[in-house]
ZAVEXVEX-617007 format. One line per field, with one value per atom (N, C-alpha, C): residue number from 1; residue in one letter; atom name; y, z, x. Coordinates in steps of 0.2 Angstrom, whole numbers, plus 2048, in hexadecimal, padded with zeros to 3 digits. Each point is the difference from the previous one (the first is absolute). Example, Ala and Ser with C-alpha at 12.3 -4.5 7.8 and 13.67 -1.06 7.14 Angstrom:
2
seq <- c(1,1,1,2,2,2)
type <- c(a,a,a,s,s,s)
atom <- c(N,CA,C,N,CA,C)
yy <- c(7E4,806,806,805,806,805)
zz <- c(827,800,800,7FC,801,803)
xx <- c(842,7FC,804,7FE,804,7FC)
This chain:
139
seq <- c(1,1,1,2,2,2,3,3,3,4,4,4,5,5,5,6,6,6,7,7,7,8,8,8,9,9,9,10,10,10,11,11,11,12,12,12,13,13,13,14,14,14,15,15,15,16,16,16,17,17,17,18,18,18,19,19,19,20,20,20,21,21,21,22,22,22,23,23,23,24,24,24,25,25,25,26,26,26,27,27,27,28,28,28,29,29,29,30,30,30,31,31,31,32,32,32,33,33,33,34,34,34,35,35,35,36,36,36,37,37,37,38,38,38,39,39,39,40,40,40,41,41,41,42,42,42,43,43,43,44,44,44,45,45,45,46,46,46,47,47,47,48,48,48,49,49,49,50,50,50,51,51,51,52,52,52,53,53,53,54,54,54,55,55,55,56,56,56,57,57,57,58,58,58,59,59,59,60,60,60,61,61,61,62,62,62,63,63,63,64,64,64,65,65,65,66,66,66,67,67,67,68,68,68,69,69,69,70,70,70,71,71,71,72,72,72,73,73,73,74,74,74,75,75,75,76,76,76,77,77,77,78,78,78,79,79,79,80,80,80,81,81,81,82,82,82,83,83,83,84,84,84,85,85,85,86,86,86,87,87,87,88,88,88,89,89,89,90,90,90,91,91,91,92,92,92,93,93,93,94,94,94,95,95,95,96,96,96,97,97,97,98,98,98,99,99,99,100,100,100,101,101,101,102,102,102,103,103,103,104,104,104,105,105,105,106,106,106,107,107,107,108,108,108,109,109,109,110,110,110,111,111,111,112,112,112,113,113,113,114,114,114,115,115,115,116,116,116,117,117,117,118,118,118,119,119,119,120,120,120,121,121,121,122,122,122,123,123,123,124,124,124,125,125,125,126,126,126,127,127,127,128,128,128,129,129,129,130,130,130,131,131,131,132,132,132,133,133,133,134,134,134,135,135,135,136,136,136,137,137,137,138,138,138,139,139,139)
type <- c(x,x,x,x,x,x,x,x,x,x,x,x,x,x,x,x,x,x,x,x,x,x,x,x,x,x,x,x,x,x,x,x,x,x,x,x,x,x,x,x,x,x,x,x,x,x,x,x,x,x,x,x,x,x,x,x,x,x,x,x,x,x,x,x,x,x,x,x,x,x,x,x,x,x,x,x,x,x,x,x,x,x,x,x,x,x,x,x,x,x,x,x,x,x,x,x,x,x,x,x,x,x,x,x,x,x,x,x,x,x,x,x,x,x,x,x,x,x,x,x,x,x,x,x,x,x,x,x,x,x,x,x,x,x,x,x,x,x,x,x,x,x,x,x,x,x,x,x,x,x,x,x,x,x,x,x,x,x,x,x,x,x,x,x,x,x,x,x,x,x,x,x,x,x,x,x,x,x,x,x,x,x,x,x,x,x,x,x,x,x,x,x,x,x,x,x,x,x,x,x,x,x,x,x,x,x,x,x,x,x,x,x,x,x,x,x,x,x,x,x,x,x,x,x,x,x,x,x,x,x,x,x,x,x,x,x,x,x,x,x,x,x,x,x,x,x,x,x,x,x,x,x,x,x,x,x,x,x,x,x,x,x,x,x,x,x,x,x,x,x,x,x,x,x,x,x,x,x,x,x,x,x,x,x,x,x,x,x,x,x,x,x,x,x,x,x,x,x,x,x,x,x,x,x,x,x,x,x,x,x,x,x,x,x,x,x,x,x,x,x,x,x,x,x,x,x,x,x,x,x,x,x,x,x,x,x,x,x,x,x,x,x,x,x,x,x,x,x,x,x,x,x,x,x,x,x,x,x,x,x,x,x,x,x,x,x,x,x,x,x,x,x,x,x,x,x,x,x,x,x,x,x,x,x,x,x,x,x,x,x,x,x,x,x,x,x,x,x,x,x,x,x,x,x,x,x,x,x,x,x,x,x,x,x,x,x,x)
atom <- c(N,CA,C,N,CA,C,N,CA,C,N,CA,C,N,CA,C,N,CA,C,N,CA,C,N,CA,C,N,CA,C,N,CA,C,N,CA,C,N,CA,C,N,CA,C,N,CA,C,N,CA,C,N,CA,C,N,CA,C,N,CA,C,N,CA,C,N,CA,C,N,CA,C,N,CA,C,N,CA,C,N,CA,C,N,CA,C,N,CA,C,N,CA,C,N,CA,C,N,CA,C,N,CA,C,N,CA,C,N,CA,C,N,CA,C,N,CA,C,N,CA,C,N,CA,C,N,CA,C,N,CA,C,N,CA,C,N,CA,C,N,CA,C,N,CA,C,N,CA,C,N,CA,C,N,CA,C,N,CA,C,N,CA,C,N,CA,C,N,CA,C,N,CA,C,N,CA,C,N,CA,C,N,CA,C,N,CA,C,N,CA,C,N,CA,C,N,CA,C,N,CA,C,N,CA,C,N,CA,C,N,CA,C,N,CA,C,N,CA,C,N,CA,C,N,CA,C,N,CA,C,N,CA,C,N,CA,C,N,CA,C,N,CA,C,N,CA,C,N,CA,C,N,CA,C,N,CA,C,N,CA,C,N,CA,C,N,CA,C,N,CA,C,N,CA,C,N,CA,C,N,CA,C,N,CA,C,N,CA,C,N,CA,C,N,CA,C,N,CA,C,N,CA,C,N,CA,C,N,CA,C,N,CA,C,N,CA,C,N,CA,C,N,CA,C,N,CA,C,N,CA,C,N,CA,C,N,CA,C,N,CA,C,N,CA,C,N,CA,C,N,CA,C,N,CA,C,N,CA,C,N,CA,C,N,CA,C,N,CA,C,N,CA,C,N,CA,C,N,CA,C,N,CA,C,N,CA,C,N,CA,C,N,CA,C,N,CA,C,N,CA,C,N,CA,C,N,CA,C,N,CA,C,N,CA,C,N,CA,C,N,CA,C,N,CA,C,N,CA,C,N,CA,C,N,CA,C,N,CA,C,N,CA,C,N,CA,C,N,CA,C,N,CA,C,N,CA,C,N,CA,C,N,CA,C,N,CA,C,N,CA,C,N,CA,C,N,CA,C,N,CA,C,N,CA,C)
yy <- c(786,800,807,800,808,800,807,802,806,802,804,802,807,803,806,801,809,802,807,802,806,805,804,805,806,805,806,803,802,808,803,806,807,804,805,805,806,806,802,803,802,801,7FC,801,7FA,7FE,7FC,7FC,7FA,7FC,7FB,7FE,7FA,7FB,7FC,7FB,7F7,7FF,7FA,7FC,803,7FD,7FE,804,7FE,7FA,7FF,7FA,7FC,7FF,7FA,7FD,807,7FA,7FF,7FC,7FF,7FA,7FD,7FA,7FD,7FE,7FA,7F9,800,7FA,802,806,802,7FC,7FF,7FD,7FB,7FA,7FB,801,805,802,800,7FB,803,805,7FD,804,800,806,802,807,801,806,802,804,804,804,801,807,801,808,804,804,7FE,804,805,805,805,7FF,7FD,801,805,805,808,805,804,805,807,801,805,800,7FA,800,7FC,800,7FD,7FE,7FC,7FE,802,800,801,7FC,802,7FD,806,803,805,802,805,801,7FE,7FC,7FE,805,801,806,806,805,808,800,803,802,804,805,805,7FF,7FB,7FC,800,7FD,7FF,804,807,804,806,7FF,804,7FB,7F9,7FC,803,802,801,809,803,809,7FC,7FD,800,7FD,7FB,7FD,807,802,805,804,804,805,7FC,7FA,7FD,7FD,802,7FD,804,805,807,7FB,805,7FD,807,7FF,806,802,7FC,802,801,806,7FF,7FB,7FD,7FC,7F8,7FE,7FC,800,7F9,7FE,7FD,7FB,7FB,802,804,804,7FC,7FC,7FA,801,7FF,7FE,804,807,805,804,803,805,7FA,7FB,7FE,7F9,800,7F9,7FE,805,800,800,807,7FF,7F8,7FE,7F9,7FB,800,7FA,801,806,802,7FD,802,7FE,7F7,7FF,7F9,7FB,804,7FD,801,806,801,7FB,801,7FB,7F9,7FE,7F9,7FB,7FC,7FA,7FB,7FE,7FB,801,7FA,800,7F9,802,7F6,802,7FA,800,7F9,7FD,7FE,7FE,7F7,7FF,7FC,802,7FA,800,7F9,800,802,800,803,806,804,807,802,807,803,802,7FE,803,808,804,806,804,804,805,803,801,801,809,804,806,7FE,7FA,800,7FD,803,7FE,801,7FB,802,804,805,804,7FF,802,800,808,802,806,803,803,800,807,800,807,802,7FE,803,802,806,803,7FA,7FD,7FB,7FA,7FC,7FB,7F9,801,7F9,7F9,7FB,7FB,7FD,7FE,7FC,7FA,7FB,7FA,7FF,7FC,7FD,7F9,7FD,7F9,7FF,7FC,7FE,7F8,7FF,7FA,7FF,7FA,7FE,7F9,801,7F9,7FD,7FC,7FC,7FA,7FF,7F8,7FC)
zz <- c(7E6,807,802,806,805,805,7FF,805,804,806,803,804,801,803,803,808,801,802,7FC,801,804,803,7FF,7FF,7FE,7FD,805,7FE,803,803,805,800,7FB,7FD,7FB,804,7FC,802,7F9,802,7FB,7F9,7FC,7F9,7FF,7F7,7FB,7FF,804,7FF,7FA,7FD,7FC,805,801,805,7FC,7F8,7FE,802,802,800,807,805,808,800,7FB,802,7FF,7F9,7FD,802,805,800,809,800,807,7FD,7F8,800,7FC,802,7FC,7FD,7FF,801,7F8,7FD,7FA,7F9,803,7FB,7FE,801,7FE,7FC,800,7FD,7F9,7FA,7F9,801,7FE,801,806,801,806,800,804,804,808,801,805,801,807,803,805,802,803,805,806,802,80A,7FE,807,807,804,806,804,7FD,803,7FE,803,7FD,7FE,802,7FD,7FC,7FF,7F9,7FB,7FB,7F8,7FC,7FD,7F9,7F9,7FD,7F7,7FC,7FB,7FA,7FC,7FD,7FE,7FE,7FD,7FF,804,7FC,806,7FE,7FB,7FF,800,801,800,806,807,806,801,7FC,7FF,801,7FB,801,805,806,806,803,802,801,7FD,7F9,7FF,801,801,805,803,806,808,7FF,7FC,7FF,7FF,7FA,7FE,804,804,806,805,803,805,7FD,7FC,7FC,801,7FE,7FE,807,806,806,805,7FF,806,808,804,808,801,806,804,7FC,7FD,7FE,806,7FF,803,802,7FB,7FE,804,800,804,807,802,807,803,7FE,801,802,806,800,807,801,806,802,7F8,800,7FB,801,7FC,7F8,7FE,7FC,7F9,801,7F9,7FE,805,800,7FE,7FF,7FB,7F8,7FF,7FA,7FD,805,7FF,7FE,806,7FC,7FB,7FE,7F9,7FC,800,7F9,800,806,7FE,7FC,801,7FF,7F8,7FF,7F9,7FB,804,7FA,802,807,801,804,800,807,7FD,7F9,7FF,7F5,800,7FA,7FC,7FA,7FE,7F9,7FE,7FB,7FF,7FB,7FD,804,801,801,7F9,7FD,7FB,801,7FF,801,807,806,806,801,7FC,7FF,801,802,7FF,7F9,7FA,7FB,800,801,7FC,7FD,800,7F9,802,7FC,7FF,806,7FF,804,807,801,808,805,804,808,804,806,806,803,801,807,806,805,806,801,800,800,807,807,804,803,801,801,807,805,806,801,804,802,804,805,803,7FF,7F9,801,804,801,803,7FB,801,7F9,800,7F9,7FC,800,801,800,7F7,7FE,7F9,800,7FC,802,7F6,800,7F9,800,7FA,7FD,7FB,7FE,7FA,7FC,7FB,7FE,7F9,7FF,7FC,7FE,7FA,7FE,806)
xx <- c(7F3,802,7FF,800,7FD,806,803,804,7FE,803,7FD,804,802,808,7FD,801,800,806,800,807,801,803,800,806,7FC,805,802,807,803,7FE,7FD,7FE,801,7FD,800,7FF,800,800,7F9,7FD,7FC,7FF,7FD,803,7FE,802,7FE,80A,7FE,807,802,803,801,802,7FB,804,800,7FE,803,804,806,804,803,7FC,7FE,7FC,7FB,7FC,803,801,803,805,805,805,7FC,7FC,7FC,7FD,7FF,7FE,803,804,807,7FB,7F9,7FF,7FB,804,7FB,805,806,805,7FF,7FA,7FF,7FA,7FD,7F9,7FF,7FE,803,7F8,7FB,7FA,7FA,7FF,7FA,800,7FB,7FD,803,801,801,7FC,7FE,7FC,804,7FF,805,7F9,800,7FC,800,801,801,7FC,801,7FC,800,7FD,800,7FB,7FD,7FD,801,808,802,806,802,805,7FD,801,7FD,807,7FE,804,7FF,803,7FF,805,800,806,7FD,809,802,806,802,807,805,806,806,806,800,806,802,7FA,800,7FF,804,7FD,7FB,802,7F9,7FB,7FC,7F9,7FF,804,7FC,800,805,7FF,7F9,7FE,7FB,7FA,7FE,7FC,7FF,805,7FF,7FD,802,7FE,7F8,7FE,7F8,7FE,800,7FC,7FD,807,7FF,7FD,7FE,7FD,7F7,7FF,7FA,7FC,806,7FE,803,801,802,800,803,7FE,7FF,7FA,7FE,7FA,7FC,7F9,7FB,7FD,7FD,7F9,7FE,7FA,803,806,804,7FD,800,7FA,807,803,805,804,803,804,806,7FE,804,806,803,809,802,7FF,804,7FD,803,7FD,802,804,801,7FD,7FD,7FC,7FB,7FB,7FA,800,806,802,803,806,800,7FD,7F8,7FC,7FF,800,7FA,805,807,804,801,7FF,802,7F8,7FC,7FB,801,801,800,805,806,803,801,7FD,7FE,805,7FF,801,804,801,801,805,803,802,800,7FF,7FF,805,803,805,803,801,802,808,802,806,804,805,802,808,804,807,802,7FC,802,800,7FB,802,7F9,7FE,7FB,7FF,7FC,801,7FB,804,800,801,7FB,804,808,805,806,800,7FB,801,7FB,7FF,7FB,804,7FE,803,7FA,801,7FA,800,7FE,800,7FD,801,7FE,7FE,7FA,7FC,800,806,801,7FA,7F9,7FE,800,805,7FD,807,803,804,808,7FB,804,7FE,7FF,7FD,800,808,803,800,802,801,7FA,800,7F9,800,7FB,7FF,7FE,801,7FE,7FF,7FB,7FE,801,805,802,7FB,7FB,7FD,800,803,804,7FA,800,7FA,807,801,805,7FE,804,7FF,808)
């Protein structure tokens, strides 16, 4: 069976979020699931997803230091200059670590490793909230 949910998430401030626990509880209709697939995918081109550490804050904070460092703003070489200084960098990092997540569901759960959680890859200064389009495949 195919399920198929858009949700969205609640505005950020810049920076690398654990937001698990913001989806899921957005889809009440995973607790009937023993086994399936989930994909988690961003409509946006300047926030990204990952799965990643869910218990050391740190991590996301040194995330957000090596982005910035690997995608400055105010390049000169930067053409795309429309909607501010942080915006190019933006595409560039969401491109990098991507649009989408795929992952296993069992028990009603998203099985993951015991340190993973989702984040929400917030790279623009004022992003405003994120649309997510959850698809589900199940027995």
């Amino acid at each position: 069976m195919w399920t198929q949910k858009e949700i969205t998430l609640k505005s950020r401030s810049r920076g690398f979020h654990l937001v698990t626990d913001e989806i899921l509880g957005q889809l009440p209709e995973l607790k009937g699931i023993k086994i399936g697939v989930m994909n988690v995918f961003i409509k946006h081109t300047s926030a990204s997803l990952t799965i990643n550490e869910n218990a050391a804050p740190e991590v996301r904070v040194d995330f957000e230091s090596f982005f910035n460092h690997a995608a400055p703003e105010n390049e000169p070489y930067y053409r795309h200059l429309d909607e501010g200084s942080d915006d190019m960098p933006a595409h560039l990092k969401a491109s990098i670590l991507g649009c989408s997540l795929t992952f296993p569901i069992t028990n009603g759960r998203p099985n993951l490793g015991i340190w993973q959680g989702i984040y929400l890859c917030e790279h623009r200064n004022y992003g405003g909230s994120r649309k997510i389009v959850v698809t589900i495949n199940s027995e």
